[in-house]
C-alpha positions as CSV (number, residue, x, y, z in Angstrom):
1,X,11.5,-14.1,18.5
2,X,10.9,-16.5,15.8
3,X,13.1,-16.2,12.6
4,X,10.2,-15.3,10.3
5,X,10.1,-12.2,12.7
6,X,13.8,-11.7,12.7
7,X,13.8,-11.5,8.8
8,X,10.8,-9.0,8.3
9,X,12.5,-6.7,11.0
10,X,16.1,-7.0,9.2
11,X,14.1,-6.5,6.0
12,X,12.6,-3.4,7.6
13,X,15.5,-1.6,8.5
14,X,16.9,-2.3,4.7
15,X,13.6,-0.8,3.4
16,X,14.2,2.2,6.0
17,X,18.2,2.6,5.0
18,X,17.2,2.2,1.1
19,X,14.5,5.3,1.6
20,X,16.8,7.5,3.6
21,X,19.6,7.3,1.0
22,X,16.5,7.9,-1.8
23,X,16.5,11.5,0.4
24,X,13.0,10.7,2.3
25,X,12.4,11.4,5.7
26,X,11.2,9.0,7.8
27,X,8.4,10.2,9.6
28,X,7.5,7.3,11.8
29,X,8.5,3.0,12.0
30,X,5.8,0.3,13.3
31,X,2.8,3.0,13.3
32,X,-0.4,0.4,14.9
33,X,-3.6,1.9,14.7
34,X,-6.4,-1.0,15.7
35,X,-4.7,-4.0,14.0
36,X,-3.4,-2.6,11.4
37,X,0.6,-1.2,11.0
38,X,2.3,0.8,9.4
39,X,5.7,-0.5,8.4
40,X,7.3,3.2,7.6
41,X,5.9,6.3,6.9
42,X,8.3,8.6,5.5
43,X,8.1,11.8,3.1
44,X,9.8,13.0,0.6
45,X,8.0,15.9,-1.6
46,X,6.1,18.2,1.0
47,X,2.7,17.7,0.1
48,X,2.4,13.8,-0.1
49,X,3.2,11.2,2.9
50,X,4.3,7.7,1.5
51,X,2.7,4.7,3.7
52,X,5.2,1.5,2.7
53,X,4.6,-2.0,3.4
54,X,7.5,-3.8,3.5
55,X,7.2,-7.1,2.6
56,X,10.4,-10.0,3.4
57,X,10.9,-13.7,1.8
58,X,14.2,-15.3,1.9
59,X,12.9,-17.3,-1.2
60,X,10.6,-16.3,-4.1
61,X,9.6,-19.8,-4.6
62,X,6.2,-19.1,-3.2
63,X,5.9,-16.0,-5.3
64,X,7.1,-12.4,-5.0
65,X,7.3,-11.0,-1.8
66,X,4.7,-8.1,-3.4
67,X,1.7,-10.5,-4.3
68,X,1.4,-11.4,-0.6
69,X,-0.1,-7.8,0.0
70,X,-4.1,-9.0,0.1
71,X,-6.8,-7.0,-0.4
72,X,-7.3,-7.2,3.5
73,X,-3.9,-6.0,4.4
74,X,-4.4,-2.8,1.8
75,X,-7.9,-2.0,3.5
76,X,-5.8,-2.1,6.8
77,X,-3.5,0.0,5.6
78,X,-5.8,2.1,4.3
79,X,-7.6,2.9,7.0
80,X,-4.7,3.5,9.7
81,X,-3.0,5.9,7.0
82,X,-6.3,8.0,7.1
83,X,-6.0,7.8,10.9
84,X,-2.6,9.0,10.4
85,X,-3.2,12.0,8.7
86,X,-6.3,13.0,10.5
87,X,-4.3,12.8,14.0
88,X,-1.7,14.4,13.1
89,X,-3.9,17.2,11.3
90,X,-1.8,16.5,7.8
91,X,-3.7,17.8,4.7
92,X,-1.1,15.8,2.3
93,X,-1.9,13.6,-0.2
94,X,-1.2,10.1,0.2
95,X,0.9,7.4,-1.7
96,X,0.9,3.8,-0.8
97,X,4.0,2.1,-2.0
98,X,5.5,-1.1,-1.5
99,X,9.1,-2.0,-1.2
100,X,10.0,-5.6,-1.8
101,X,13.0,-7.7,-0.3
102,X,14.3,-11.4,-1.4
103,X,17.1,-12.0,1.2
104,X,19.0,-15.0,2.0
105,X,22.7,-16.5,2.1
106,X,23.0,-16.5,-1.6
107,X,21.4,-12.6,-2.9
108,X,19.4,-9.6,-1.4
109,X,17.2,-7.8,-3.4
110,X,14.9,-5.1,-3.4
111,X,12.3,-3.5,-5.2
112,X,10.0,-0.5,-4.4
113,X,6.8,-0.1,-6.1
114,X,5.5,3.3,-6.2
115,X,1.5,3.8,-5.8
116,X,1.8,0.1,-5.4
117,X,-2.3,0.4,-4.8
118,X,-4.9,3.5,-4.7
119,X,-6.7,3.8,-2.0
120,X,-9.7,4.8,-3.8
C-alpha cells in the first residue's frame, strides 16, 4: 500500500478514536455506495446521523487538509448518505462534518468541522 494510503487510514482511525471519546457511536467505517465512501458514520444525538470525511496531510503547505473537500467529493457524499439512510430505513436528519488531521514527525493535529457543508 502506498504511504499516501497508510496516512489517510492512520488518520482515519484518529478521526474514529477522537469521535468515540466525543461519546458518538460509530455506526459504520469505509461505507462505498457507487464510487463514493463514506469515511465514518457515527451518531451521537438520536435523531441526526453525522457522515464525516476525514481528510489527512502530513503538511499544510499545500493548504488545509479541509479545502481539498471539492464540490465533486460533497455531491458524492451526498448522494451515498441518502443511500444510507434510505437502506437502512433511517428517518434522521443528516449532518455532514468534516474532521481535519495535519500529522507528521514534528505535530498532529485535528480539527472537526461541524455541518462542514449542507446538502441542500
Amino acid at each position: 500500500m502506498a504511504v499516501h494510503n497508510d496516512l489517510g487510514k492512520l488518520g482515519e482511525v484518529l478521526a474514529a478514536t477522537f469521535l468515540r471519546r466525543e461519546g458518538y457511536a460509530i455506526l459504520e467505517r469505509n461505507w462505498r455506495f457507487q464510487k463514493a465512501e463514506i469515511d465514518i458514520i457515527a451518531q451521537k444525538e438520536e435523531d441526526t446521523i453525522v457522515f464525516v470525511e476525514v481528510k489527512t496531510r502530513n503538511s499544510a503547505f499545500f493548504g488545509d487538509p479541509q479545502s481539498f473537500v471539492t464540490p465533486s467529493k460533497v455531491k458524492l457524499l451526498v448522494k451515498a448518505a441518502n443511500e444510507y439512510l434510505i437502506s437502512n430505513q433511517l428517518e434522521a436528519e443528516a449532518r455532514f462534518d468534516i474532521i481535519a488531521v495535519l500529522k507528521n514527525s514534528k505535530e498532529e493535529r485535528m480539527e472537526h468541522f461541524k455541518n462542514a457543508f449542507y446538502h441542500f
